[in-house]
PDB file with one MODEL, atoms N, CA, C and O in Angstrom:
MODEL        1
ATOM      1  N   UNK A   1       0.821  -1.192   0.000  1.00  0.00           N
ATOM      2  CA  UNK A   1       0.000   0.000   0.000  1.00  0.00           C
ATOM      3  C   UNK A   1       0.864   1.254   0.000  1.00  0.00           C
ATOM      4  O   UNK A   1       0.598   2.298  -0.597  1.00  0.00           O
ATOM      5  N   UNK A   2       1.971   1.002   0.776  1.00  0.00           N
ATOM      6  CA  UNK A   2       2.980   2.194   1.027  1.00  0.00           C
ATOM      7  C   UNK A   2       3.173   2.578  -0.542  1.00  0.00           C
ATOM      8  O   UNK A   2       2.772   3.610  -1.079  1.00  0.00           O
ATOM      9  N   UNK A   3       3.882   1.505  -1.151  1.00  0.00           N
ATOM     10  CA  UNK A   3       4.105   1.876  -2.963  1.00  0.00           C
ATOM     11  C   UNK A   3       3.231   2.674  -3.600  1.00  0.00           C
ATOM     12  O   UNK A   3       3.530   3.823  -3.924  1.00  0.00           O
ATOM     13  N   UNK A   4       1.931   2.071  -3.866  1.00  0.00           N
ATOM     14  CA  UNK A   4       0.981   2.904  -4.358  1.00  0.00           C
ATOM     15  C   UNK A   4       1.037   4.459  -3.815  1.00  0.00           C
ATOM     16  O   UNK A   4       1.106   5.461  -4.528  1.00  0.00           O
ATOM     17  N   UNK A   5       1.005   4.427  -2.800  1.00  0.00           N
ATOM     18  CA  UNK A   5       0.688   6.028  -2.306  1.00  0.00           C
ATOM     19  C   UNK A   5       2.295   7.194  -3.045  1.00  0.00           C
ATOM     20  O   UNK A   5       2.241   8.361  -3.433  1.00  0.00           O
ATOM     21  N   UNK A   6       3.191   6.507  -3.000  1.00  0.00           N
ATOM     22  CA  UNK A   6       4.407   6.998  -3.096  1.00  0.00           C
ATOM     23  C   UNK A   6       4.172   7.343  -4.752  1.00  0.00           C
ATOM     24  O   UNK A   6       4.269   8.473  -5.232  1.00  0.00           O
ATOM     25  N   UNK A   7       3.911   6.373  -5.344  1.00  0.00           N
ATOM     26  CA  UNK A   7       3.544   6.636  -6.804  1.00  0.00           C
ATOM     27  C   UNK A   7       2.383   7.595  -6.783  1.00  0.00           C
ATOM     28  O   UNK A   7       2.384   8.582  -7.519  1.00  0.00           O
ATOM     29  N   UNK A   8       1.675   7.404  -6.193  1.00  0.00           N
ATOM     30  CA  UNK A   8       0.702   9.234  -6.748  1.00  0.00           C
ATOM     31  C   UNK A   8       1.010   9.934  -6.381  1.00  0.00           C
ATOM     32  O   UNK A   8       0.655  10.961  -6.958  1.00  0.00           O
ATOM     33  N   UNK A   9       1.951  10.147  -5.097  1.00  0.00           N
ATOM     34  CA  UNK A   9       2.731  11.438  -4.270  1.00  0.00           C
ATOM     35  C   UNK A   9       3.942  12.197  -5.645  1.00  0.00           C
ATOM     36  O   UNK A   9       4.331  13.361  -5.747  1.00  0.00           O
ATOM     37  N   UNK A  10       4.236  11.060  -6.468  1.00  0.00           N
ATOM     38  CA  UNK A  10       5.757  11.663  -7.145  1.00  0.00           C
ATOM     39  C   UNK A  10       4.799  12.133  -8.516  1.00  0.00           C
ATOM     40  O   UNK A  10       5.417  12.619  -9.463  1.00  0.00           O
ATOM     41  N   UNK A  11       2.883  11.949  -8.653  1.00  0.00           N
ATOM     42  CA  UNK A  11       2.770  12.389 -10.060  1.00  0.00           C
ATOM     43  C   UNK A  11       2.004  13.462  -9.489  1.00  0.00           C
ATOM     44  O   UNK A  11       1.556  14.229 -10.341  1.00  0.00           O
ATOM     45  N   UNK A  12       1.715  13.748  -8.270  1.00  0.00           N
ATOM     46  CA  UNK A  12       1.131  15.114  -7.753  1.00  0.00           C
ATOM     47  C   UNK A  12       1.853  16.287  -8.318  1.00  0.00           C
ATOM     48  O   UNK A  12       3.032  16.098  -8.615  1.00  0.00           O
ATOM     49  N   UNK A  13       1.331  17.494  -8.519  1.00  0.00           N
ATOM     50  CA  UNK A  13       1.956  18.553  -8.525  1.00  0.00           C
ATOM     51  C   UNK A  13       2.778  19.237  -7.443  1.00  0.00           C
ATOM     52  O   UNK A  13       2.274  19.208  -6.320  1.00  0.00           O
ATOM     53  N   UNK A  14       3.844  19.793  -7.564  1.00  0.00           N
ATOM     54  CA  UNK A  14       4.100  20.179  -5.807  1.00  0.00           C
ATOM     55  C   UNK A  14       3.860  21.579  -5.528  1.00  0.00           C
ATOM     56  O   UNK A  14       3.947  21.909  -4.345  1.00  0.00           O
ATOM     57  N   UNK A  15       3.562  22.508  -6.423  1.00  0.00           N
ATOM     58  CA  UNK A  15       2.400  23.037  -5.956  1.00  0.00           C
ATOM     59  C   UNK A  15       1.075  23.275  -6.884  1.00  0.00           C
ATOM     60  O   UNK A  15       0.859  23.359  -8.093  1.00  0.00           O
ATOM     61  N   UNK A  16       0.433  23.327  -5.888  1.00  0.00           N
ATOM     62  CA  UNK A  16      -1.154  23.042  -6.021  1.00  0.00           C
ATOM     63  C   UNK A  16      -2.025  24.100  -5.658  1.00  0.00           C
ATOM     64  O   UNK A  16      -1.940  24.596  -4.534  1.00  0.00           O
ATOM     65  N   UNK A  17      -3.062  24.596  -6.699  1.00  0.00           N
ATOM     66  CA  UNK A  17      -3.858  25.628  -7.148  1.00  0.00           C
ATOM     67  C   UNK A  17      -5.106  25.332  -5.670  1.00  0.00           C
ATOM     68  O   UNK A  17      -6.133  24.660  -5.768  1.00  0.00           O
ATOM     69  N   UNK A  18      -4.716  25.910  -4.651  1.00  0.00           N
ATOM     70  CA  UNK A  18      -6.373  25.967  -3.653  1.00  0.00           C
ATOM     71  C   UNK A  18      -7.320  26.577  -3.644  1.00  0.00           C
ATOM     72  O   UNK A  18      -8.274  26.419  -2.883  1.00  0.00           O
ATOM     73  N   UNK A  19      -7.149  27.736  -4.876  1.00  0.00           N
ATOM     74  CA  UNK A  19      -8.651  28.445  -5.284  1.00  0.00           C
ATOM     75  C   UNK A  19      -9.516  27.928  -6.257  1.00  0.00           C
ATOM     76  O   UNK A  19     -10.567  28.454  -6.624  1.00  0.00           O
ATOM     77  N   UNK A  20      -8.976  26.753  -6.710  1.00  0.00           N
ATOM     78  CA  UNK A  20      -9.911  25.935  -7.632  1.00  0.00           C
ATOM     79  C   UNK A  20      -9.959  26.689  -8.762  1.00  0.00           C
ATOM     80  O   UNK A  20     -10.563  26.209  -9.721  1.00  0.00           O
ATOM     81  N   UNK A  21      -9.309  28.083  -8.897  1.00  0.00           N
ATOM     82  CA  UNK A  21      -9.567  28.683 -10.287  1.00  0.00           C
ATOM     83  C   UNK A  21      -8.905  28.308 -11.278  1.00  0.00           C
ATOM     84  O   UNK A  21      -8.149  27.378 -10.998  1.00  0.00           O
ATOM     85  N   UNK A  22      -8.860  28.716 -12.558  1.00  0.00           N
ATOM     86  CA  UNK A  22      -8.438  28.075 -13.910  1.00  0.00           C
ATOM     87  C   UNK A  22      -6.840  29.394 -13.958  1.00  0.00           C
ATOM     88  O   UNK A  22      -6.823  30.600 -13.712  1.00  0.00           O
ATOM     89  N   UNK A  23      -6.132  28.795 -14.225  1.00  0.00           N
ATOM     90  CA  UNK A  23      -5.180  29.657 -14.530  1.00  0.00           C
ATOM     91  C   UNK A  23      -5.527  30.406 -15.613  1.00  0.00           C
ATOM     92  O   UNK A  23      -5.973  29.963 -16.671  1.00  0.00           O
ATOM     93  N   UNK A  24      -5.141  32.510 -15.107  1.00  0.00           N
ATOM     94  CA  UNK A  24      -5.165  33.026 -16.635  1.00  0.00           C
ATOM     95  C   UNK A  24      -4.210  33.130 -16.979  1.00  0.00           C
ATOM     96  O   UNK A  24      -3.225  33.023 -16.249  1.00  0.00           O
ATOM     97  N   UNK A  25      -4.161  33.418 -18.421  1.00  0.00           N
ATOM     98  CA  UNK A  25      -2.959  33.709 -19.549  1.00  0.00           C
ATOM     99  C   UNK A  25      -2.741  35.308 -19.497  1.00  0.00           C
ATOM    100  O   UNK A  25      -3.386  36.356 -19.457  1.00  0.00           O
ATOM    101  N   UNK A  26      -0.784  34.586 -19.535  1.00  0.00           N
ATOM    102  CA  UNK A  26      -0.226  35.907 -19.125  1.00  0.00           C
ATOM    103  C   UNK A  26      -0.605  36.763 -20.366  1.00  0.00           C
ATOM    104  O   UNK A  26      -0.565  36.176 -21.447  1.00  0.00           O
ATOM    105  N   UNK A  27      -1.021  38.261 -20.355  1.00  0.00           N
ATOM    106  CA  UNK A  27      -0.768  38.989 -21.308  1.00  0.00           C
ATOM    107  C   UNK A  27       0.118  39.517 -21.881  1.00  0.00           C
ATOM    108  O   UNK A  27       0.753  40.218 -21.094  1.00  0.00           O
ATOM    109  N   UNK A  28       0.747  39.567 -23.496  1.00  0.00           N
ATOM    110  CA  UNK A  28       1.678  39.746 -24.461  1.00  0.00           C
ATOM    111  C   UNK A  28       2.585  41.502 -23.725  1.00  0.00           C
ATOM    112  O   UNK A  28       2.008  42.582 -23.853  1.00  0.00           O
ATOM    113  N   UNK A  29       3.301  41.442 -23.369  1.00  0.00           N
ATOM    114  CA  UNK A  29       3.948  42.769 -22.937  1.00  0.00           C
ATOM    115  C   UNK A  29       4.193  43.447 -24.075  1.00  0.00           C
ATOM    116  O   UNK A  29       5.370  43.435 -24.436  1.00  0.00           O
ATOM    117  N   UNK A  30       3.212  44.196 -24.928  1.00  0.00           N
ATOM    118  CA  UNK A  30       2.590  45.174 -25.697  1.00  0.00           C
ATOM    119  C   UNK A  30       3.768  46.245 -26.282  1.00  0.00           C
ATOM    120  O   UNK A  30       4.260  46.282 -27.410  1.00  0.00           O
ATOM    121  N   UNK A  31       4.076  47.218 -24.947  1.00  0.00           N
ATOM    122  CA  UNK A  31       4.800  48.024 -25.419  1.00  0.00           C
ATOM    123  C   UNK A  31       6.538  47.495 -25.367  1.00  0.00           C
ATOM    124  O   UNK A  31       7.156  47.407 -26.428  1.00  0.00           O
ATOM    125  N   UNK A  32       7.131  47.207 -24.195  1.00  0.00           N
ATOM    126  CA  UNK A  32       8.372  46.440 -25.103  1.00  0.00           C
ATOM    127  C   UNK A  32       8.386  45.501 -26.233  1.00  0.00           C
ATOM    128  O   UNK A  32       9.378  45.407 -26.956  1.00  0.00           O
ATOM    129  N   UNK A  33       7.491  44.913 -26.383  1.00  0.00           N
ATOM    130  CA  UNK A  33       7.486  44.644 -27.813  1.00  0.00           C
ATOM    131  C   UNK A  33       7.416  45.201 -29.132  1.00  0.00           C
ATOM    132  O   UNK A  33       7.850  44.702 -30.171  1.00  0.00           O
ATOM    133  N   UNK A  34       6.528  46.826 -28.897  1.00  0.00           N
ATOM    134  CA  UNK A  34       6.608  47.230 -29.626  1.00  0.00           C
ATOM    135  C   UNK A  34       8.360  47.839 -30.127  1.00  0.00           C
ATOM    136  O   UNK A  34       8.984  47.974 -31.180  1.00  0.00           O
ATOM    137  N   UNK A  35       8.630  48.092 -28.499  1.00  0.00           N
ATOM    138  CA  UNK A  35      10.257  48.840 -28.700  1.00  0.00           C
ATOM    139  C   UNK A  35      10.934  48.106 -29.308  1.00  0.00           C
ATOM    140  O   UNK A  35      11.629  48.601 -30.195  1.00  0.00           O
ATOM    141  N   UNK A  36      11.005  46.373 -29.019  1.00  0.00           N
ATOM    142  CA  UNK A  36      11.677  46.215 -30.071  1.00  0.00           C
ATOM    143  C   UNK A  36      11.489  46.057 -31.364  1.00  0.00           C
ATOM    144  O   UNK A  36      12.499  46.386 -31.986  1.00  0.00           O
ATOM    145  N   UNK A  37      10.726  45.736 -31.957  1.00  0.00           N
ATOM    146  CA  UNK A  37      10.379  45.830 -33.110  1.00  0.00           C
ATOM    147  C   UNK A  37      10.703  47.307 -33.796  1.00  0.00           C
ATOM    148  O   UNK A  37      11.320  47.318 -34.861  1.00  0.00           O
ATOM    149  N   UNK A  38      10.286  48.543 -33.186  1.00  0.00           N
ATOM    150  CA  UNK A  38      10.739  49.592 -33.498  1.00  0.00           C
ATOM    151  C   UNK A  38      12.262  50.125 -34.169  1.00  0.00           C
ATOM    152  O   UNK A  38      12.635  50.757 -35.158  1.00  0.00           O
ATOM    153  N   UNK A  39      12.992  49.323 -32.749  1.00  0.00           N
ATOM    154  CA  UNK A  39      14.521  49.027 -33.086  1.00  0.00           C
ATOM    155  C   UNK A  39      14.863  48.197 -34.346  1.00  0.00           C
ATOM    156  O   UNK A  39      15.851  48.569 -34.980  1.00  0.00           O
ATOM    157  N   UNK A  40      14.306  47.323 -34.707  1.00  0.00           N
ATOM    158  CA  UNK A  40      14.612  46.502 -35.213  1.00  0.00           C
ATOM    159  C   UNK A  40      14.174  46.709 -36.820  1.00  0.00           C
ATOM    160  O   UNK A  40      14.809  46.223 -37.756  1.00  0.00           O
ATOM    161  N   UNK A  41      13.199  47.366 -36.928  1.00  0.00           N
ATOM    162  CA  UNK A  41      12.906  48.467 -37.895  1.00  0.00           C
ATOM    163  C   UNK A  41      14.109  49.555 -38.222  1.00  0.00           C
ATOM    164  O   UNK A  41      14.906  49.523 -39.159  1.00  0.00           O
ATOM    165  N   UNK A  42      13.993  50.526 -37.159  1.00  0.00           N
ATOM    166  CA  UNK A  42      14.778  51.561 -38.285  1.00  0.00           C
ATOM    167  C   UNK A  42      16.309  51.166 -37.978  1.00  0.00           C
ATOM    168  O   UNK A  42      17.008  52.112 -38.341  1.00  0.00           O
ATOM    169  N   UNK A  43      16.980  50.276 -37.523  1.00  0.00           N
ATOM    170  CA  UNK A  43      18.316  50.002 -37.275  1.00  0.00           C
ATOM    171  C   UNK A  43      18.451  49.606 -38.852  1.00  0.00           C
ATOM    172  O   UNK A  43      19.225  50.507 -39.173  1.00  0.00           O
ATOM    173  N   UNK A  44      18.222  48.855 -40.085  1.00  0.00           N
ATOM    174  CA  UNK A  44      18.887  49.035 -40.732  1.00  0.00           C
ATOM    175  C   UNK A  44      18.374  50.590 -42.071  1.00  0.00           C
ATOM    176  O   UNK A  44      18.499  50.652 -43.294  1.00  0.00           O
ATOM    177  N   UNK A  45      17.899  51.431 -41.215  1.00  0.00           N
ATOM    178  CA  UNK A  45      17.737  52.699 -42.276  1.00  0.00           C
ATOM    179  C   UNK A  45      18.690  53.343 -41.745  1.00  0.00           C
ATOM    180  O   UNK A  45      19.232  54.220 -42.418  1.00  0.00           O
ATOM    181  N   UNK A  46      19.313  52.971 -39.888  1.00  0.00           N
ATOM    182  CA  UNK A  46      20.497  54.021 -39.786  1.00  0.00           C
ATOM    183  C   UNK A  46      21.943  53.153 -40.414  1.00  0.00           C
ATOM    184  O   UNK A  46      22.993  53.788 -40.514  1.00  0.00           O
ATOM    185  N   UNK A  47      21.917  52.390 -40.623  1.00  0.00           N
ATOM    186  CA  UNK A  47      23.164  51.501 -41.243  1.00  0.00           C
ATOM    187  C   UNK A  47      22.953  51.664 -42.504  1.00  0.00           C
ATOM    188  O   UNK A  47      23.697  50.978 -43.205  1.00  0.00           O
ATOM    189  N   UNK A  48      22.094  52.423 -43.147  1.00  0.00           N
ATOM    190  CA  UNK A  48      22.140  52.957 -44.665  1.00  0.00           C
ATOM    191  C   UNK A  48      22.551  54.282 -44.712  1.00  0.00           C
ATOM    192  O   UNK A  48      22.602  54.754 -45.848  1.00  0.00           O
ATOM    193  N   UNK A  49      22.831  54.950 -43.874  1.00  0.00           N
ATOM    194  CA  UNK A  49      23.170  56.613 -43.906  1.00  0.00           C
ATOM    195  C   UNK A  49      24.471  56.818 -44.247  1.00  0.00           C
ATOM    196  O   UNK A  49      24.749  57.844 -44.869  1.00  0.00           O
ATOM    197  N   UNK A  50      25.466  55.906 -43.910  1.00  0.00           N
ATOM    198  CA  UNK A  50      26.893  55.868 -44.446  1.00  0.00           C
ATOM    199  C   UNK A  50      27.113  56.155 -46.073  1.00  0.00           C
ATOM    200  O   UNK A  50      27.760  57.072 -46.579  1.00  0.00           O
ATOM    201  N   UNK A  51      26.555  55.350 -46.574  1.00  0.00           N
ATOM    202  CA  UNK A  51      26.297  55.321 -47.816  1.00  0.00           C
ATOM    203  C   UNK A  51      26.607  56.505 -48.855  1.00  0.00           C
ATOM    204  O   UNK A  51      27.424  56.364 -49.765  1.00  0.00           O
ATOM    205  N   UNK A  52      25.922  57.615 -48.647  1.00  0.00           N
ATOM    206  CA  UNK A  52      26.255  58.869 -49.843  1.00  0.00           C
ATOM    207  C   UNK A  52      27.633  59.434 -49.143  1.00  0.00           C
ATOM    208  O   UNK A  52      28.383  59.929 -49.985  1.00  0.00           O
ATOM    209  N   UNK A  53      28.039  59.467 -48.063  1.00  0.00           N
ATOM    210  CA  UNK A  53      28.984  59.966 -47.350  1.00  0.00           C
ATOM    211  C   UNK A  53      30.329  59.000 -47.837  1.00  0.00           C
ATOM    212  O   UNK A  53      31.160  59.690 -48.428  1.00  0.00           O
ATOM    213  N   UNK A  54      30.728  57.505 -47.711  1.00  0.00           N
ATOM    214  CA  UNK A  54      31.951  57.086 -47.649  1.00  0.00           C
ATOM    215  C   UNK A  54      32.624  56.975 -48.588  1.00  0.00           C
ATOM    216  O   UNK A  54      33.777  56.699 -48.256  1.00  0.00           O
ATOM    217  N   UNK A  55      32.443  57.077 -49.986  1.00  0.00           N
ATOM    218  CA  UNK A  55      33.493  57.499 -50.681  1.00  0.00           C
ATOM    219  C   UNK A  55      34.104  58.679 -50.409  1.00  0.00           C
ATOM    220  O   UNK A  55      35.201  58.532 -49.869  1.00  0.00           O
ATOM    221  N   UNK A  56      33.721  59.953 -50.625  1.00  0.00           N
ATOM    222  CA  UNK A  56      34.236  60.950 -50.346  1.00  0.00           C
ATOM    223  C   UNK A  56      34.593  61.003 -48.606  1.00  0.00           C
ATOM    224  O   UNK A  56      34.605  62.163 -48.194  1.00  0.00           O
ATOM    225  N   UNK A  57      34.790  60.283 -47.875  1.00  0.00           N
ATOM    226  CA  UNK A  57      35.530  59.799 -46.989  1.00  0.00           C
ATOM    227  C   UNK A  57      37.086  59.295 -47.159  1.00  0.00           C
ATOM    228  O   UNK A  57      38.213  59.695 -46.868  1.00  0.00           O
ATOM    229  N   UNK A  58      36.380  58.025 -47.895  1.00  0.00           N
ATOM    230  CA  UNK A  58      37.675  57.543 -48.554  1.00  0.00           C
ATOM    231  C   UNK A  58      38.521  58.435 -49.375  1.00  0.00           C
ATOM    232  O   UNK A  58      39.690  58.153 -49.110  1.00  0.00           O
ATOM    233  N   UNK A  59      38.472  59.256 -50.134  1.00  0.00           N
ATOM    234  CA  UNK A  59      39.431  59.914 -50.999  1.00  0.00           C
ATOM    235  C   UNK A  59      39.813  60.677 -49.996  1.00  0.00           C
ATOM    236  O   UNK A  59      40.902  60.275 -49.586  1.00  0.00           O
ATOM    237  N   UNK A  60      39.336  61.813 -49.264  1.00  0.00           N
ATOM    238  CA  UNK A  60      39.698  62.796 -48.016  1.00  0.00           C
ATOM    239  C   UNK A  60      40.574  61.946 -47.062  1.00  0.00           C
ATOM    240  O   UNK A  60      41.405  62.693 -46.545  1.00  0.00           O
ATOM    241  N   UNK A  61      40.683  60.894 -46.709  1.00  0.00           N
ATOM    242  CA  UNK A  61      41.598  60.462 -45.626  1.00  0.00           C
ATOM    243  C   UNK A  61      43.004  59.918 -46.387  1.00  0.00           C
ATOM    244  O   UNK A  61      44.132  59.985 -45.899  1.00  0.00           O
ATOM    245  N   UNK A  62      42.745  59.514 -47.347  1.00  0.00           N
ATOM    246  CA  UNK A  62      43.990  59.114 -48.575  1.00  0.00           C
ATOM    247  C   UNK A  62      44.320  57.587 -48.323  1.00  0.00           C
ATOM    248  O   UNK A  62      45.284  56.948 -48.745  1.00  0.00           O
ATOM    249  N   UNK A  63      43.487  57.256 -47.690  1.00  0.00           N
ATOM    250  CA  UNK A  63      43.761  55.934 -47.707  1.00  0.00           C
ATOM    251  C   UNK A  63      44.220  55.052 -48.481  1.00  0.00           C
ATOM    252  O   UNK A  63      44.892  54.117 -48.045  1.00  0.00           O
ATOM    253  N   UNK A  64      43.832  55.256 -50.217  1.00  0.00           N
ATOM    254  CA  UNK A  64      43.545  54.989 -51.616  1.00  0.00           C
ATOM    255  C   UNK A  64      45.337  55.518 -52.066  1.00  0.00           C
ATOM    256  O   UNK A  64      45.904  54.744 -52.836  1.00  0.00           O
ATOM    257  N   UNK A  65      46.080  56.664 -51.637  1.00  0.00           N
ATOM    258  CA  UNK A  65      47.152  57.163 -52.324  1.00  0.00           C
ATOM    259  C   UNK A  65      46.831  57.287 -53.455  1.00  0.00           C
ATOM    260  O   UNK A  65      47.191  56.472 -54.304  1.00  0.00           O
ATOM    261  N   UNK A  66      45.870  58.624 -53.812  1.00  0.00           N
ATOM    262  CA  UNK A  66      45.187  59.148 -55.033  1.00  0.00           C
ATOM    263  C   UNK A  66      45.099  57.958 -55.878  1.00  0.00           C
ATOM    264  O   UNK A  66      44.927  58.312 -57.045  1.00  0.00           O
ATOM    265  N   UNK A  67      45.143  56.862 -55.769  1.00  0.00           N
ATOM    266  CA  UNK A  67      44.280  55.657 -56.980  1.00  0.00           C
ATOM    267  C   UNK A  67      42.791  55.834 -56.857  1.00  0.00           C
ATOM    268  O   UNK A  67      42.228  55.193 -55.970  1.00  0.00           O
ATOM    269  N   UNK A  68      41.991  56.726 -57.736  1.00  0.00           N
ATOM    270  CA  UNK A  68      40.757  56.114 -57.308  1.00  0.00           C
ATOM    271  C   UNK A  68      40.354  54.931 -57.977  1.00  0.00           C
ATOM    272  O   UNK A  68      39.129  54.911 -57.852  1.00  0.00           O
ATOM    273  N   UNK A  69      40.606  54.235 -58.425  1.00  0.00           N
ATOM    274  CA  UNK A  69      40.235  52.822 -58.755  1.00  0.00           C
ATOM    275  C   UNK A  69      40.144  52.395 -57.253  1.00  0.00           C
ATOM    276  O   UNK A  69      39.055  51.826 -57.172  1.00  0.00           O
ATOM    277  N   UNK A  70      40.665  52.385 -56.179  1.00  0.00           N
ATOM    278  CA  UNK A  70      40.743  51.666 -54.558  1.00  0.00           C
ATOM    279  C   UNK A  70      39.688  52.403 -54.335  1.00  0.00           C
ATOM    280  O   UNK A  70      39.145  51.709 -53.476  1.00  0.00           O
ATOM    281  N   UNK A  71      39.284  52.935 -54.422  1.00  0.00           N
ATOM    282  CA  UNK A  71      37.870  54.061 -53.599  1.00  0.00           C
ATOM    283  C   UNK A  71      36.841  52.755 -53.137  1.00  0.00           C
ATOM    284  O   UNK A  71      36.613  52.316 -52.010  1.00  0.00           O
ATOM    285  N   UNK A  72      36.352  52.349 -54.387  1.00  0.00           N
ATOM    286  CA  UNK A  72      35.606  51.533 -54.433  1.00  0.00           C
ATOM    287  C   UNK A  72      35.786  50.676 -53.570  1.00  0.00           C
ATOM    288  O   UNK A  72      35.006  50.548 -52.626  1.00  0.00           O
ATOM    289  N   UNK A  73      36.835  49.942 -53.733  1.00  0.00           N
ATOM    290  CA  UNK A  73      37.574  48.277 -52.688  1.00  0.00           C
ATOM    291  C   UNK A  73      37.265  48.971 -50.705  1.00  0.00           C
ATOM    292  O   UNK A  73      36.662  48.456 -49.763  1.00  0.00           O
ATOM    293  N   UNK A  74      38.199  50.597 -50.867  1.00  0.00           N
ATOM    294  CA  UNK A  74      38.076  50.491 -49.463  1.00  0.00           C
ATOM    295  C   UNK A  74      36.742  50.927 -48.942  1.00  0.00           C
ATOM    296  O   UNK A  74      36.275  50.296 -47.993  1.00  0.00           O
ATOM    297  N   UNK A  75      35.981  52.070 -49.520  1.00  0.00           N
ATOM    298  CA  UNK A  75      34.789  52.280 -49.255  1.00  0.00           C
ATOM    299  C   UNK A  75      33.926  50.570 -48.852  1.00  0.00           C
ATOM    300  O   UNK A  75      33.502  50.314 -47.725  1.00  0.00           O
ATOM    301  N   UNK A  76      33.841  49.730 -49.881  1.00  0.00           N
ATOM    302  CA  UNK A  76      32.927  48.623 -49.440  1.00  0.00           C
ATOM    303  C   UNK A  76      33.638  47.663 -48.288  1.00  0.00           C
ATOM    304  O   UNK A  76      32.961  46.853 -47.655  1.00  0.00           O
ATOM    305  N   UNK A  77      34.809  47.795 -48.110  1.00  0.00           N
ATOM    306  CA  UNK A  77      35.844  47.284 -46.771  1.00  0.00           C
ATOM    307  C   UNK A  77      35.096  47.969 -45.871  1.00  0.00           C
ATOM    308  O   UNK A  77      34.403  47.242 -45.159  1.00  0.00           O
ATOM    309  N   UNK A  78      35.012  49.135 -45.674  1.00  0.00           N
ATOM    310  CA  UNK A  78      34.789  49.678 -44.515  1.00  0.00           C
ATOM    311  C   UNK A  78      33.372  49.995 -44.149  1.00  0.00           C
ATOM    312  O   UNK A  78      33.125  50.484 -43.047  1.00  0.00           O
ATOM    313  N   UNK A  79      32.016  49.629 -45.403  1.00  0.00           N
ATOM    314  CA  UNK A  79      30.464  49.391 -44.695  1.00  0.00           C
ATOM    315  C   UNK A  79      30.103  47.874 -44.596  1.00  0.00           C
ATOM    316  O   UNK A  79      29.021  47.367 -44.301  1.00  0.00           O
ATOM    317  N   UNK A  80      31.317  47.269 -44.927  1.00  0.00           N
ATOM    318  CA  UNK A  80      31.081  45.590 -44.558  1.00  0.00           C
ATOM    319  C   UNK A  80      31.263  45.457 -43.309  1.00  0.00           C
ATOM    320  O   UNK A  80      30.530  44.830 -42.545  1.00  0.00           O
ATOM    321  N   UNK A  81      33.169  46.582 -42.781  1.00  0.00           N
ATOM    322  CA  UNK A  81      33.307  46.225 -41.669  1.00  0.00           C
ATOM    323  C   UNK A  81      32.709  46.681 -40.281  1.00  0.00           C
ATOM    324  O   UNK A  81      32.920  46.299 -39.130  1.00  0.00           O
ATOM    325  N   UNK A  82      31.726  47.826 -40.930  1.00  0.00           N
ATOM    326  CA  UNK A  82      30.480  48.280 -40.244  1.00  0.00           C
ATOM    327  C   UNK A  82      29.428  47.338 -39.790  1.00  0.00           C
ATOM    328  O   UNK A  82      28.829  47.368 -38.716  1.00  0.00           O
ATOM    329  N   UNK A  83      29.305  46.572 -40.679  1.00  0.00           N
ATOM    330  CA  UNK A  83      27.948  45.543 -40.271  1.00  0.00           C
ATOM    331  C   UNK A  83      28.543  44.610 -39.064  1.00  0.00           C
ATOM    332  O   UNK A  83      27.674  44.349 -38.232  1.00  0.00           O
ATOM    333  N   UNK A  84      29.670  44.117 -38.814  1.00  0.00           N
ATOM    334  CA  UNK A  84      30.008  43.371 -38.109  1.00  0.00           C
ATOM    335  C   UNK A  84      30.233  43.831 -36.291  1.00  0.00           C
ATOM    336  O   UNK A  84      30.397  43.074 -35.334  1.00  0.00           O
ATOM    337  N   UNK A  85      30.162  45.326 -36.327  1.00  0.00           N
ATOM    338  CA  UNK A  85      30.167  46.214 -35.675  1.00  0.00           C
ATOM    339  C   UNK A  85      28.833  46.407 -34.468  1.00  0.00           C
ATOM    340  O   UNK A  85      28.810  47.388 -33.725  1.00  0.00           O
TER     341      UNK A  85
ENDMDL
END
């Protein structure tokens, strides 16, 4: 008899609802969700702003040693090495 009891003791819950009510469902946290999503939205329109700006970056710092043929190579070096950022 001892067995039996031990076996419904270990499939009991250990704790246990004494208002007999039904559990409610948590509600969706609304506004941090919205924040992130927000973030997550315009983060890549600010990782597009580089864009009209880094060539003429690149030539102004001389990185290139007046080749502009390199403009190109280091400009996209340096909004790749942005993303990783």
């Amino acid at each position: 008899m001892a067995e039996t009891e031990s076996i419904h003791a270990e499939c009991d819950p250990v704790l246990q609802n004494n208002d007999g009510d039904q559990e409610q469902p948590t509600p969706l946290p609304k506004l941090p969700l919205f924040s992130v999503y927000l973030i997550q939205t315009a983060e890549p329109l600010t990782a597009t702003v580089i864009y009209p700006f880094i060539n003429q970056f690149v030539r102004e710092t001389g990185i290139t040693g007046g080749d502009e043929k390199k403009t190109g190579y280091y400009a996209g070096f340096i909004v790749r090495l942005s993303a990783f950022t």
